[in-house]
PDB file of N, CA, C and O in Angstrom:
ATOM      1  N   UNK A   1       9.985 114.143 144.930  1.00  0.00           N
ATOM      2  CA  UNK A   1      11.353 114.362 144.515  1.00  0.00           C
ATOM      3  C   UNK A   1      11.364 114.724 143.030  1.00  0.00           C
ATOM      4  O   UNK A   1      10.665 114.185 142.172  1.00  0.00           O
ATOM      5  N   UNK A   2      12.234 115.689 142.844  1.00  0.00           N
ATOM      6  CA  UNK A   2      12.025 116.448 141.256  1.00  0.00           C
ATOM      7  C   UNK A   2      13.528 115.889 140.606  1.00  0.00           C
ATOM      8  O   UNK A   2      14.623 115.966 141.164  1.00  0.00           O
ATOM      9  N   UNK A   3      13.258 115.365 139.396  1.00  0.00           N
ATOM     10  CA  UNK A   3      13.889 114.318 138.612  1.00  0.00           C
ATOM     11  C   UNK A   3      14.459 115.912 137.180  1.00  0.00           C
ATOM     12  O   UNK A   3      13.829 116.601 136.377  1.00  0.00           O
ATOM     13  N   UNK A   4      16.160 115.782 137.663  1.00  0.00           N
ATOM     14  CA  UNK A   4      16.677 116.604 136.480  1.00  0.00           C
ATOM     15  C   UNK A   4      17.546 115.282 135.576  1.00  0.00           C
ATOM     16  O   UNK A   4      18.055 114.178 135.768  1.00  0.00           O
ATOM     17  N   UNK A   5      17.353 116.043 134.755  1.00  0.00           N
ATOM     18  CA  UNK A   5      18.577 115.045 134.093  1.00  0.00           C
ATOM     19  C   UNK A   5      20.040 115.228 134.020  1.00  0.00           C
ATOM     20  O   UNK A   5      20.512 115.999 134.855  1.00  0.00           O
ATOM     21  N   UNK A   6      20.592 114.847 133.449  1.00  0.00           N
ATOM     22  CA  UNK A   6      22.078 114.657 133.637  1.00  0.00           C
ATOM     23  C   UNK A   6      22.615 115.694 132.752  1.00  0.00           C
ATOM     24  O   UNK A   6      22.030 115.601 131.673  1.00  0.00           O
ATOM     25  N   UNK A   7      23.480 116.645 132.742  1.00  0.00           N
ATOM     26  CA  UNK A   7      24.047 117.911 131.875  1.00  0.00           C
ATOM     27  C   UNK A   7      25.010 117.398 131.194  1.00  0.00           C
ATOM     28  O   UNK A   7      25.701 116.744 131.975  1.00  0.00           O
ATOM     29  N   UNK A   8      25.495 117.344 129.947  1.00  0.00           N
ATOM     30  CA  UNK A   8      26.720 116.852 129.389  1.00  0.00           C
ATOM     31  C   UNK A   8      27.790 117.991 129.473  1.00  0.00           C
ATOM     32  O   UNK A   8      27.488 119.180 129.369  1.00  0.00           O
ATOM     33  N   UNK A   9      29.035 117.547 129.665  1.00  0.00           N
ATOM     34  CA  UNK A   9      29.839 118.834 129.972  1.00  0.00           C
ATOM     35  C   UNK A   9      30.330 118.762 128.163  1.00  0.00           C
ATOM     36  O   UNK A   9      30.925 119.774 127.792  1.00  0.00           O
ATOM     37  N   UNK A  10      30.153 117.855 127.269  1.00  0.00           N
ATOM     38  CA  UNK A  10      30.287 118.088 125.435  1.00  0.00           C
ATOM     39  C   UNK A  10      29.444 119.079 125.238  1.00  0.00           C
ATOM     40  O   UNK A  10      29.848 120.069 124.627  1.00  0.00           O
ATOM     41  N   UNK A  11      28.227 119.023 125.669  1.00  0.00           N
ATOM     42  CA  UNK A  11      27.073 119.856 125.138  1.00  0.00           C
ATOM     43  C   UNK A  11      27.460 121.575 125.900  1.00  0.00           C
ATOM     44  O   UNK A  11      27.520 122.540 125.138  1.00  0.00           O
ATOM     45  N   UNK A  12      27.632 121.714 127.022  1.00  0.00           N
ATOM     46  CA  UNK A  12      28.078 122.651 127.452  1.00  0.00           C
ATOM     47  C   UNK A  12      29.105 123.795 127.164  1.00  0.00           C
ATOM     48  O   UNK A  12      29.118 125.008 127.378  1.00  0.00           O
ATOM     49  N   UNK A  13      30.063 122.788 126.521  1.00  0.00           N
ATOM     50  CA  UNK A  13      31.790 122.990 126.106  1.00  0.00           C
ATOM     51  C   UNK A  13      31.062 123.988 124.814  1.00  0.00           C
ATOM     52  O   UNK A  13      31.123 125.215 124.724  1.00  0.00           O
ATOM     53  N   UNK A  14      30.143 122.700 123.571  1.00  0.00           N
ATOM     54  CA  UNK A  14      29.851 123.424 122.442  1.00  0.00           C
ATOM     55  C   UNK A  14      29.185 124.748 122.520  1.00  0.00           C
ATOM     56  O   UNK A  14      29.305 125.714 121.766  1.00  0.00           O
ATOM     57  N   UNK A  15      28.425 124.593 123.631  1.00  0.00           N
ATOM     58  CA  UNK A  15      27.618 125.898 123.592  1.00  0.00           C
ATOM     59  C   UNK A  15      28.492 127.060 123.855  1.00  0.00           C
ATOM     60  O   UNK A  15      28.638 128.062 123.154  1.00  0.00           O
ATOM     61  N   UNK A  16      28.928 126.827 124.736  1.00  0.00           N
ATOM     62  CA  UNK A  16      30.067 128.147 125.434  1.00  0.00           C
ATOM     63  C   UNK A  16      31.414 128.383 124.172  1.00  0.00           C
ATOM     64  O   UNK A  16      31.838 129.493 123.851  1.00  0.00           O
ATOM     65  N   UNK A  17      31.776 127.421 123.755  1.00  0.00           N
ATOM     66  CA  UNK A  17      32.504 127.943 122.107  1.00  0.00           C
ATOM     67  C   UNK A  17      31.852 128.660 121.283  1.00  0.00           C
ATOM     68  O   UNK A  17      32.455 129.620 120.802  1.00  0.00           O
ATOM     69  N   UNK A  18      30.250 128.385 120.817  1.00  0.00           N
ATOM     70  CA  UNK A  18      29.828 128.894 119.813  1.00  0.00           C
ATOM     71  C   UNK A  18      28.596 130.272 120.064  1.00  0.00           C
ATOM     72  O   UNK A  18      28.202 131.245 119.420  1.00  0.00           O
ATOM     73  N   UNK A  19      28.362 129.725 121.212  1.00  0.00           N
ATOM     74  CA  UNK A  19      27.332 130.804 122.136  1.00  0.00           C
ATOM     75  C   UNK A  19      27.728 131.183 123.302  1.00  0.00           C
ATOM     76  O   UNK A  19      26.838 131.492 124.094  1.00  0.00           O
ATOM     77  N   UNK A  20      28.969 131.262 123.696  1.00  0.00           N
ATOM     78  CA  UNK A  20      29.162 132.019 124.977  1.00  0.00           C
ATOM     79  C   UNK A  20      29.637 133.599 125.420  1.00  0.00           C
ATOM     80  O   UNK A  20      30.242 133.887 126.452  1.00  0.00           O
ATOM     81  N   UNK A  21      29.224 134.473 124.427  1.00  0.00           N
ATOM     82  CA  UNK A  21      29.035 135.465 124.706  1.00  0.00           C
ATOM     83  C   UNK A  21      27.462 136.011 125.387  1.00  0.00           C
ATOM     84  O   UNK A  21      27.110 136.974 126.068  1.00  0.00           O
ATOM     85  N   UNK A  22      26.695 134.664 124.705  1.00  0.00           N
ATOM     86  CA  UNK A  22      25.529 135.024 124.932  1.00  0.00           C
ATOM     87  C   UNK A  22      24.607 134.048 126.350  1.00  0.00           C
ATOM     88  O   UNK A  22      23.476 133.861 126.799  1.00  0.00           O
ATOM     89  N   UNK A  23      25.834 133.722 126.536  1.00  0.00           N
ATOM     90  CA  UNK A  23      25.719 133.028 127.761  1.00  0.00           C
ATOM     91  C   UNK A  23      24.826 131.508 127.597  1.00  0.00           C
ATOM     92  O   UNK A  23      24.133 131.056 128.508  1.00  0.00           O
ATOM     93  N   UNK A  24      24.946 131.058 126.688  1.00  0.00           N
ATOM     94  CA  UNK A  24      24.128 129.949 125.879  1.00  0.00           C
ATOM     95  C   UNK A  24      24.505 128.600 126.775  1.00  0.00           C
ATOM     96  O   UNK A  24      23.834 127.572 126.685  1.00  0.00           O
ATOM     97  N   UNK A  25      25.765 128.736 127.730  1.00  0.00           N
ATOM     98  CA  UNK A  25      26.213 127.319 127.829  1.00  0.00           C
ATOM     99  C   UNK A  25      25.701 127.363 130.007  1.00  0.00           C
ATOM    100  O   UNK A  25      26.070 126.541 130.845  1.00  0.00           O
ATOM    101  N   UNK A  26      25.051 128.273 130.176  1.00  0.00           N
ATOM    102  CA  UNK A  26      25.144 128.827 131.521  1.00  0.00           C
ATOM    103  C   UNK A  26      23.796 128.799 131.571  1.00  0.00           C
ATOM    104  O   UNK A  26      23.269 128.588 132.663  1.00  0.00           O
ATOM    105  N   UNK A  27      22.871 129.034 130.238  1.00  0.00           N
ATOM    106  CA  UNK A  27      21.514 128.343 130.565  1.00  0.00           C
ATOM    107  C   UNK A  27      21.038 126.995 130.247  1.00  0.00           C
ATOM    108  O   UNK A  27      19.960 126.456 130.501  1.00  0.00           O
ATOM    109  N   UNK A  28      22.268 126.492 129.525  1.00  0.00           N
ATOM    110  CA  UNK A  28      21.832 124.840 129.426  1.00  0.00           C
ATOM    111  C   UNK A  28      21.838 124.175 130.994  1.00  0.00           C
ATOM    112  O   UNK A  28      21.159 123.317 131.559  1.00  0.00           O
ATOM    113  N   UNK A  29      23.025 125.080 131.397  1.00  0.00           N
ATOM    114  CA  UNK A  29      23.034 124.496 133.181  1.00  0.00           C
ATOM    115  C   UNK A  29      22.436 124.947 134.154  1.00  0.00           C
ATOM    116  O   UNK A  29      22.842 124.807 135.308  1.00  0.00           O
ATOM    117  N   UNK A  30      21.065 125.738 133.735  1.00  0.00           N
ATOM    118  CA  UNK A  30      20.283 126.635 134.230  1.00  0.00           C
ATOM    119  C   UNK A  30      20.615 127.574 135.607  1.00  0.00           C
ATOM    120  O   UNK A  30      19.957 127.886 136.599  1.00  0.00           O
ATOM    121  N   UNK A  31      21.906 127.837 135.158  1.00  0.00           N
ATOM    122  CA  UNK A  31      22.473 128.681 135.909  1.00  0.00           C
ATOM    123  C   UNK A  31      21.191 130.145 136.209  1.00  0.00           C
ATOM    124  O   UNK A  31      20.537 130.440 135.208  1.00  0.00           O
ATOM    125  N   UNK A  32      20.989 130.700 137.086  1.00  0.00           N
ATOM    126  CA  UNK A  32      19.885 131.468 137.515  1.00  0.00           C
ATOM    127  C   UNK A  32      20.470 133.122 136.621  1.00  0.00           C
ATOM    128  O   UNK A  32      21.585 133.640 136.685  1.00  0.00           O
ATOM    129  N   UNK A  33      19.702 133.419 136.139  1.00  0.00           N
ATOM    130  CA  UNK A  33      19.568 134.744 135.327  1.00  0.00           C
ATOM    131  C   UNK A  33      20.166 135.945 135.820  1.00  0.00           C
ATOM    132  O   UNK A  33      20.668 136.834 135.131  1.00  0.00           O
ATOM    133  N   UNK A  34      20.043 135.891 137.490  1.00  0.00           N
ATOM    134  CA  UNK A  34      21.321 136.924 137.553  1.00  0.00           C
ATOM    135  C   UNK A  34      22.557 137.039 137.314  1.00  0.00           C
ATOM    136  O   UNK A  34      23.175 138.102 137.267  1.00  0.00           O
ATOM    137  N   UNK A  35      23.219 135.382 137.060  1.00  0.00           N
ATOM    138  CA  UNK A  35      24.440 135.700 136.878  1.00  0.00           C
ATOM    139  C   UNK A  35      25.018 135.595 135.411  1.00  0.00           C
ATOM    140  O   UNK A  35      26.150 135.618 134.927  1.00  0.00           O
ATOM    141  N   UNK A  36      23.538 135.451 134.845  1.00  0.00           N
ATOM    142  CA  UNK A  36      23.474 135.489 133.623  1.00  0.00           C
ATOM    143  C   UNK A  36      23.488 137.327 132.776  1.00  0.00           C
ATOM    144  O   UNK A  36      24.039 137.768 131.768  1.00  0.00           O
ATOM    145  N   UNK A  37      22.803 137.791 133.574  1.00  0.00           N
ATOM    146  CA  UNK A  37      23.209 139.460 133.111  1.00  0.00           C
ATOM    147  C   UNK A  37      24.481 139.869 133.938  1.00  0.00           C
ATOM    148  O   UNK A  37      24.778 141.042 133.710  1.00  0.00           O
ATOM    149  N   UNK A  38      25.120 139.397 134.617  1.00  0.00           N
ATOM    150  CA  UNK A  38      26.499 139.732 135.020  1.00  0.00           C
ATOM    151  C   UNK A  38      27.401 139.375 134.013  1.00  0.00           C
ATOM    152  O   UNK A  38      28.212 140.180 133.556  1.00  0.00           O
ATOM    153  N   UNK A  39      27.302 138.154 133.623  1.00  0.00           N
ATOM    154  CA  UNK A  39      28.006 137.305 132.761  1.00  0.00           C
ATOM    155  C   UNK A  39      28.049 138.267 131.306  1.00  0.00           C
ATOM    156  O   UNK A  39      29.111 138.586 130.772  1.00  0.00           O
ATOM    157  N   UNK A  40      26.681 138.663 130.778  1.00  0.00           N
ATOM    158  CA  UNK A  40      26.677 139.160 129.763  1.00  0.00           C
ATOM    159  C   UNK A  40      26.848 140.606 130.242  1.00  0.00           C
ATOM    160  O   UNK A  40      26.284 141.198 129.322  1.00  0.00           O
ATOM    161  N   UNK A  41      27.125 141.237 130.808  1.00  0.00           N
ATOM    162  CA  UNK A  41      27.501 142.530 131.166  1.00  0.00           C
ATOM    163  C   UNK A  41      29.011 142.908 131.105  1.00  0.00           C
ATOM    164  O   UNK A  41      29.510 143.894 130.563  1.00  0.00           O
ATOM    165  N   UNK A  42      29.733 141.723 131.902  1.00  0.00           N
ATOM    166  CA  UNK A  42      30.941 141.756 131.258  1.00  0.00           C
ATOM    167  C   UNK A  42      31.488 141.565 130.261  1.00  0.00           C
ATOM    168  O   UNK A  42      32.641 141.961 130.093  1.00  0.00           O
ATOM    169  N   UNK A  43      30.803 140.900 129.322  1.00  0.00           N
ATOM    170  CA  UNK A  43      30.972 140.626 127.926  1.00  0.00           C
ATOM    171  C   UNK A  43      30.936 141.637 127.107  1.00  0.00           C
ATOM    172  O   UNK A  43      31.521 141.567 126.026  1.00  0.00           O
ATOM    173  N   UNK A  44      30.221 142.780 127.497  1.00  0.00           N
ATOM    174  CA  UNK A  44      29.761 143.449 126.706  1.00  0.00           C
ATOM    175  C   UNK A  44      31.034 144.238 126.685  1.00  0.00           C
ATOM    176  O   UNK A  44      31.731 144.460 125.695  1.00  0.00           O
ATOM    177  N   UNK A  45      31.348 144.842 128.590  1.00  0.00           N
ATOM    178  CA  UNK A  45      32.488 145.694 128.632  1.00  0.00           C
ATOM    179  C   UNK A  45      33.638 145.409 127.943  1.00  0.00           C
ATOM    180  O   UNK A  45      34.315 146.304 127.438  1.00  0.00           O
ATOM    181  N   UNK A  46      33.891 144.380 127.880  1.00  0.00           N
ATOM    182  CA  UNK A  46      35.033 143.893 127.473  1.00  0.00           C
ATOM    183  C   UNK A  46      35.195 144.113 125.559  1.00  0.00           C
ATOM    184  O   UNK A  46      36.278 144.245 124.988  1.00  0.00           O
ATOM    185  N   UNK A  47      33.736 144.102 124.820  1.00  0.00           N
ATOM    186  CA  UNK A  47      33.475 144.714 123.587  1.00  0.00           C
ATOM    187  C   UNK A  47      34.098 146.046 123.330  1.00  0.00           C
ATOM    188  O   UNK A  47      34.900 146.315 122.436  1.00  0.00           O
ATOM    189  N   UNK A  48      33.416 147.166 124.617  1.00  0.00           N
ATOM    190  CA  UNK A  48      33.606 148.323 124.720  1.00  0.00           C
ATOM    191  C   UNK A  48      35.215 148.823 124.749  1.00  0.00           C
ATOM    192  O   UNK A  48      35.776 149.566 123.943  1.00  0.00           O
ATOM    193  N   UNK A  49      35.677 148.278 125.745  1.00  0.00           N
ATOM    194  CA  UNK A  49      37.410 148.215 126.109  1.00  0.00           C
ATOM    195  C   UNK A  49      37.674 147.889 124.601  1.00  0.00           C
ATOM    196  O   UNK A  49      37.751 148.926 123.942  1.00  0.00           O
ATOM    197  N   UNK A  50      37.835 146.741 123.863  1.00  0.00           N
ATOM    198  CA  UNK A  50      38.365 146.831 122.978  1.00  0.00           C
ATOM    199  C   UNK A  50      38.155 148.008 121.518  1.00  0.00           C
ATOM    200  O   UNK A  50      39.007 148.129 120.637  1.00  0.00           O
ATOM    201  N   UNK A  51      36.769 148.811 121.564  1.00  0.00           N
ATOM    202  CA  UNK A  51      36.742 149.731 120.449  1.00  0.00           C
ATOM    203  C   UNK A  51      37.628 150.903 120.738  1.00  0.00           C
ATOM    204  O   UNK A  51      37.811 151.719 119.834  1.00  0.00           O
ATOM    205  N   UNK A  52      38.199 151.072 121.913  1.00  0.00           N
ATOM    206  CA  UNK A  52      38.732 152.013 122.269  1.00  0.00           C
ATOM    207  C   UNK A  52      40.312 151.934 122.150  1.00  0.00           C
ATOM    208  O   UNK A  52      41.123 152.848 122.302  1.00  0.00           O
ATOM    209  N   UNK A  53      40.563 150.446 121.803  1.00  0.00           N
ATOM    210  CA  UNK A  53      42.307 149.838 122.093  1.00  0.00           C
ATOM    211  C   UNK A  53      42.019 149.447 120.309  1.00  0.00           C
ATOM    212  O   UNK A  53      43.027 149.113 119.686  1.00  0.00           O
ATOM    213  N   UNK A  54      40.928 149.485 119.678  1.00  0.00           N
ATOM    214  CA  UNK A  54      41.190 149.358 118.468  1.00  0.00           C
ATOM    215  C   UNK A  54      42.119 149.886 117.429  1.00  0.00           C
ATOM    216  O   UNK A  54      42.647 149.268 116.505  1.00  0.00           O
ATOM    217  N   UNK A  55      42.220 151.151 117.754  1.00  0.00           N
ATOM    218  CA  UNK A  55      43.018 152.191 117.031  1.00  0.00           C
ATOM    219  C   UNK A  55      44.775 151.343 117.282  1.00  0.00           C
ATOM    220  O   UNK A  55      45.453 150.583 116.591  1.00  0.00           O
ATOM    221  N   UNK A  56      44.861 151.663 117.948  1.00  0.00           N
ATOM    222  CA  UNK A  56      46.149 151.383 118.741  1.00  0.00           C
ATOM    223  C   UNK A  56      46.477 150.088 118.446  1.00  0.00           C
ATOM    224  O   UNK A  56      47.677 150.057 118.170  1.00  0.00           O
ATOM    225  N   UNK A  57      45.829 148.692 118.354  1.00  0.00           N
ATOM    226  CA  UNK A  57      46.090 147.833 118.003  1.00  0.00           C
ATOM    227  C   UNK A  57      46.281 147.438 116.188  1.00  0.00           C
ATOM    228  O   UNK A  57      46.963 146.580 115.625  1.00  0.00           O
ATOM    229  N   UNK A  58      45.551 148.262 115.771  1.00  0.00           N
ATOM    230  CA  UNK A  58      45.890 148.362 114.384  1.00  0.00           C
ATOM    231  C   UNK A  58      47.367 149.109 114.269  1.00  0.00           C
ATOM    232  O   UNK A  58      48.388 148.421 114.264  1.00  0.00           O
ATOM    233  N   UNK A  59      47.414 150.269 114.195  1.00  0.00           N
ATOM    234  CA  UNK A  59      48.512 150.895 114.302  1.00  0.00           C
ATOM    235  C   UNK A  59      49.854 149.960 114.520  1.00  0.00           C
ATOM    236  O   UNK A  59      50.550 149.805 113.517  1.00  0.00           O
ATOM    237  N   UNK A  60      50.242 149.380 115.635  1.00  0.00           N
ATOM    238  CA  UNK A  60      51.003 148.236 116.287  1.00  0.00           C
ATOM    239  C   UNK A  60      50.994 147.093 114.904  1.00  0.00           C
ATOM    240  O   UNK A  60      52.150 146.984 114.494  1.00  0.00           O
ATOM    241  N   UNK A  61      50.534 146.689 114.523  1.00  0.00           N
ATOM    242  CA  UNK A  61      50.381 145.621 113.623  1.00  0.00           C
ATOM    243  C   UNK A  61      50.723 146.398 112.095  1.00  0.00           C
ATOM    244  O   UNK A  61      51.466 145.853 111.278  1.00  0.00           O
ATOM    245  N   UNK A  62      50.370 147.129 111.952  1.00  0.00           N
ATOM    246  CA  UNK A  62      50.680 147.878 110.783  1.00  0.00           C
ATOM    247  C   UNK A  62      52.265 148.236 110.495  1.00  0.00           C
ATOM    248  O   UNK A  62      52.841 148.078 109.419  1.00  0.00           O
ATOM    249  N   UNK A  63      52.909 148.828 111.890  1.00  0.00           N
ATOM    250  CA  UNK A  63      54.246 149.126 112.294  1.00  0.00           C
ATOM    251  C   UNK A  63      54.641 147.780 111.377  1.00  0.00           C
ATOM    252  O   UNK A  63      55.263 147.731 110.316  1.00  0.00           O
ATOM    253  N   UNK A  64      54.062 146.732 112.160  1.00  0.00           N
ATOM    254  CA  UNK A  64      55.092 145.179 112.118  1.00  0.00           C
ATOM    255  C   UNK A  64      54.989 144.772 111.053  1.00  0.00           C
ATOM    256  O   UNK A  64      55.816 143.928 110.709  1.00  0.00           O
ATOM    257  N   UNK A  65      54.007 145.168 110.146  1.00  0.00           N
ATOM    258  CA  UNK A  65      54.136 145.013 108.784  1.00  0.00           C
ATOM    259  C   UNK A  65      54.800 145.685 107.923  1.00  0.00           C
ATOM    260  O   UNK A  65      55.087 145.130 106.863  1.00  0.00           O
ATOM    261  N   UNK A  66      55.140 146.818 108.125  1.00  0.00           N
ATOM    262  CA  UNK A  66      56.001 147.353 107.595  1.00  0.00           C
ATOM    263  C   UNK A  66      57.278 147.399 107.862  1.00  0.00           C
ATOM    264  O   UNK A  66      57.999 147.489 106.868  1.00  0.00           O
ATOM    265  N   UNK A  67      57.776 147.368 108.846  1.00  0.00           N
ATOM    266  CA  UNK A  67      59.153 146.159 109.324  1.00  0.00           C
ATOM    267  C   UNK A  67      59.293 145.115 108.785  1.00  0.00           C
ATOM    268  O   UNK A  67      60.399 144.619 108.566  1.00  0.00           O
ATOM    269  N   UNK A  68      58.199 144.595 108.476  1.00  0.00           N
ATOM    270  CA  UNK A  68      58.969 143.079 107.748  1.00  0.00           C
ATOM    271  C   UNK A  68      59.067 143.292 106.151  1.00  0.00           C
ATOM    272  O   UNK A  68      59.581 142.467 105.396  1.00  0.00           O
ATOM    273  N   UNK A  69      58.469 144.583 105.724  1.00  0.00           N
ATOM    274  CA  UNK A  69      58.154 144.900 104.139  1.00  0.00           C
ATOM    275  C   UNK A  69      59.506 145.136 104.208  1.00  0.00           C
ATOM    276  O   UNK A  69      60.290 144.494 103.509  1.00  0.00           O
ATOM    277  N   UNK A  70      59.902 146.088 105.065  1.00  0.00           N
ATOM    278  CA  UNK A  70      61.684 146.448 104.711  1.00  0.00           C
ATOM    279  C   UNK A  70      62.577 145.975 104.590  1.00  0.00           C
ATOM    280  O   UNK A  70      63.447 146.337 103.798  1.00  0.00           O
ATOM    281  N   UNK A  71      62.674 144.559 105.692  1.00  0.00           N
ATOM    282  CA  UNK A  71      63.412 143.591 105.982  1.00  0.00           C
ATOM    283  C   UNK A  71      63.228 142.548 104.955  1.00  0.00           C
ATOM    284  O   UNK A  71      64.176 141.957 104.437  1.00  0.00           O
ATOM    285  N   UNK A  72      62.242 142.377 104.729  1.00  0.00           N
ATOM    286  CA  UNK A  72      61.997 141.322 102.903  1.00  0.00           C
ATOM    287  C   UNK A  72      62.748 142.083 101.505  1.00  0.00           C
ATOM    288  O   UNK A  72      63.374 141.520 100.606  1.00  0.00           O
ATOM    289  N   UNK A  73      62.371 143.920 101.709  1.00  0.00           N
ATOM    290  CA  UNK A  73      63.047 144.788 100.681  1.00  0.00           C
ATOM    291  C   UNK A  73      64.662 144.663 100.548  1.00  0.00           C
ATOM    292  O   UNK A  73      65.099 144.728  99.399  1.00  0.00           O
ATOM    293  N   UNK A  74      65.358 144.533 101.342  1.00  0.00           N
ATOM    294  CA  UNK A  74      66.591 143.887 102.020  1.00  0.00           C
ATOM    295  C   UNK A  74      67.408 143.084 101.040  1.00  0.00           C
ATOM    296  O   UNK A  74      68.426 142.503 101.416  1.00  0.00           O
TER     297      UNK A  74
END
């Protein structure tokens, strides 16, 4: 009989806050490596999606700053 030890779900939590793009908290739970390049595959897309909504999200925020420059000018 093969003896694991016990996983802390603290230790897990930290990893996946500070390393879970990199899937850091999914090999403490030795989650198996395929779903570990899935995991980080979507991570990545989701990088990609945003360089493309970058523009646009600046823009949007910029608007709202300058709405409130006017409304303070007021």
């Amino acid at each position: 009989m093969e003896m694991t030890e016990k996983k802390s779900f603290g230790v897990a939590f930290v990893l996946w806050f500070c390393l879970g793009a990199l899937g850091a908290h999914r090999i403490y739970i030795q989650e198996k490596v395929h779903y570990l390049f899935w995991f980080w595959l979507v991570g990545w897309l989701v990088v990609w999606v945003d360089i493309f909504l970058l523009k646009s999200m600046i823009d949007k925020e910029n608007e709202k700053a300058e709405i409130n420059r006017k409304i303070k000018a007021l």
